[in-house]
C-alpha positions as CSV (number, residue, x, y, z in Angstrom):
1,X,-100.2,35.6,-32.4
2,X,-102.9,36.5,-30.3
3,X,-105.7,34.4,-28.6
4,X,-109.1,35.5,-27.7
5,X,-107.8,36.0,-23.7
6,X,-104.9,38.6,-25.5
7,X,-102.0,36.0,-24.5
8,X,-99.4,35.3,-26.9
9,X,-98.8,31.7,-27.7
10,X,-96.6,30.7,-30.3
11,X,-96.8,27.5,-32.1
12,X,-93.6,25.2,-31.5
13,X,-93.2,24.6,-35.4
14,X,-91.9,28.4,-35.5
15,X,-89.1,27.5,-33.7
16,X,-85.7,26.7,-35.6
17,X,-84.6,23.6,-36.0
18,X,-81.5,23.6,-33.7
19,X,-83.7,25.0,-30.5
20,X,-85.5,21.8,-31.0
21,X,-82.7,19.4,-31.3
22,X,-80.7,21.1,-28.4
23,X,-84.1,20.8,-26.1
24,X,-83.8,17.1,-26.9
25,X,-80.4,16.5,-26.5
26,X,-80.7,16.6,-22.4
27,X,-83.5,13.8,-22.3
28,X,-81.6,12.0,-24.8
29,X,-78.5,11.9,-22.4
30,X,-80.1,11.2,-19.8
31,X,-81.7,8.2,-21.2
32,X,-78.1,7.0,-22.3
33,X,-76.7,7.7,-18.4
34,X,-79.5,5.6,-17.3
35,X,-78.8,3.1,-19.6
36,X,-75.9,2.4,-18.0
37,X,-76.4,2.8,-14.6
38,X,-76.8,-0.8,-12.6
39,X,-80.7,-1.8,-11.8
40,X,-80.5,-4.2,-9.0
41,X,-79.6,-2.8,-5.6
42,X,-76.5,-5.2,-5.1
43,X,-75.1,-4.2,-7.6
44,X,-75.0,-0.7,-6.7
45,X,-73.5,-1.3,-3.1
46,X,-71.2,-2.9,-5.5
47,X,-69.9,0.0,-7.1
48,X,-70.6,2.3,-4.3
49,X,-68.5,0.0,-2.4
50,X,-65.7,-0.3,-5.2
51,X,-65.1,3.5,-5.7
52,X,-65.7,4.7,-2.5
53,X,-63.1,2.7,-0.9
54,X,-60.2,3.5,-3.5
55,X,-60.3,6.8,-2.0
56,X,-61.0,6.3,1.9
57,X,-57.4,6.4,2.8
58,X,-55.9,9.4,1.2
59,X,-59.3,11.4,3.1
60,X,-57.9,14.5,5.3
61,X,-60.5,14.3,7.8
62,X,-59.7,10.4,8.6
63,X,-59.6,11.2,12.2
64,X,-63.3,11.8,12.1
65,X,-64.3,9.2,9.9
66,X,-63.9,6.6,13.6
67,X,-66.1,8.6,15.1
68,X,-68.9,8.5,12.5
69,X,-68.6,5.4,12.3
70,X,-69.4,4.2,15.2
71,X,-71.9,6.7,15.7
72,X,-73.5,5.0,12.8
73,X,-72.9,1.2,14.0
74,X,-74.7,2.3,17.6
75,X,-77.3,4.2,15.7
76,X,-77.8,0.6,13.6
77,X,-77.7,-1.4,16.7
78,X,-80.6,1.1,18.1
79,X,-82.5,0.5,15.6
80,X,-82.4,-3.2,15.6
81,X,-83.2,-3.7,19.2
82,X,-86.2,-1.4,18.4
83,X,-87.5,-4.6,16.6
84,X,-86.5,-7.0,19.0
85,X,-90.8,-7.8,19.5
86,X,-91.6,-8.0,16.2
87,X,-88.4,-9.7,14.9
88,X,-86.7,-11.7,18.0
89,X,-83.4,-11.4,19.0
90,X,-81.1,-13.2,16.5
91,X,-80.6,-10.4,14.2
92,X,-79.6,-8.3,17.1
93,X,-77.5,-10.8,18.7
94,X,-75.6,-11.0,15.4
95,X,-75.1,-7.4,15.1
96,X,-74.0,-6.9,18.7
97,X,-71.6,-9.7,18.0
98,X,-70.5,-8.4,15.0
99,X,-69.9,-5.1,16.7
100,X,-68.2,-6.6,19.4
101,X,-66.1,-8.9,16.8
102,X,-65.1,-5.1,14.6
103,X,-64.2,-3.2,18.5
104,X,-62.1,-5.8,19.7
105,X,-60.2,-6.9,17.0
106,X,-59.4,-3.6,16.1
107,X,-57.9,-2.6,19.3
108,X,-56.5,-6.2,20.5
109,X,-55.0,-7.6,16.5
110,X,-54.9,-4.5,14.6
111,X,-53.0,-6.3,11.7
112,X,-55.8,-9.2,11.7
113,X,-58.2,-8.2,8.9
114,X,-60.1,-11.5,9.2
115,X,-62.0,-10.8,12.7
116,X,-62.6,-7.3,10.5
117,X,-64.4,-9.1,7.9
118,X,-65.8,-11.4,10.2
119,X,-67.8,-9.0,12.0
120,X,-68.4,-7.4,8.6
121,X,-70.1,-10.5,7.6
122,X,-71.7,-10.8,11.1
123,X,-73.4,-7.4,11.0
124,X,-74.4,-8.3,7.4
125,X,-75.8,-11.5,8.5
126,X,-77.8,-9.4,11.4
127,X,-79.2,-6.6,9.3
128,X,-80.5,-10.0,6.5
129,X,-82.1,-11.9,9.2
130,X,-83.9,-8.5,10.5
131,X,-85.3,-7.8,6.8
132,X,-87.3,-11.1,7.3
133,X,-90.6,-11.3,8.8
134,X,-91.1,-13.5,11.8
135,X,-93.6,-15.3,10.3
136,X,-91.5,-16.2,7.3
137,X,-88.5,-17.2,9.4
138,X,-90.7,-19.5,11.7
139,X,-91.9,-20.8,8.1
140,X,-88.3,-21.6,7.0
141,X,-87.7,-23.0,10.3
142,X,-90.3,-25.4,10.4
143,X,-90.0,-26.5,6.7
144,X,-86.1,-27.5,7.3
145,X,-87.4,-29.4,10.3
146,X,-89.9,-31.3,8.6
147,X,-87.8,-32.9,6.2
């Protein structure tokens, strides 16, 4: 069929009944997969966390994996003293510490996963208090000491 330009459109009810059903089989997965993919953003560093761990030790290239890491812990600390005027110093303090905390206990107590975790949680804590606005920490801060 022809139109008045000389295109040729054709009309989607000529087509057969399984072309339409396999051109909505894809959205109709897709729908499902989201379905079941987690919404809130913990809950993927959850399973992020959770399956990319299992395999972290049997990784060939392990001896780069140091490396990268702390590239990426001094790039994070770079990036928090960067705010240090608009945020303050207490989430960089608690960064640097918790740096500090993973860099020495790995090379002084190798076996001692607890100052690991510690400066896990410290770093954590740093990158938390650095998502807050000043304003809203002084807010906090005044509040507790009011009552």
């Amino acid at each position: 069929m022809k139109d008045t330009a000389g295109n040729n459109n054709k009309c989607c009810c000529s087509q057969s009944p399984v072309k339409k059903t396999a051109r909505a089989i894809p959205p109709f997965l897709i729908s499902v997969l989201f379905a079941f993919f987690p919404k809130c953003p913990v809950c993927w560093a959850v399973y992020m966390s959770m399956f990319g761990s299992v395999g972290l030790a049997r990784l060939p290239y392990m001896r780069w994996l140091l490396p990268v890491l702390l590239l990426l812990l001094i790039f994070h600390l770079f990036l928090i003293y960067r705010k240090i005027p608009q945020k303050g110093y207490i989430p960089f303090l608690l960064s640097f510490a918790g740096a500090g905390v993973i860099l020495c206990g790995r090379a002084l107590f190798p076996a001692g996963n607890w100052l690991l975790l510690s400066g896990m949680a410290l770093i954590i804590a740093g990158s938390l208090v650095n998502s807050f606005s000043r304003d809203r920490l002084s807010y906090i801060e005044s509040k507790t000491n009011h009552q």
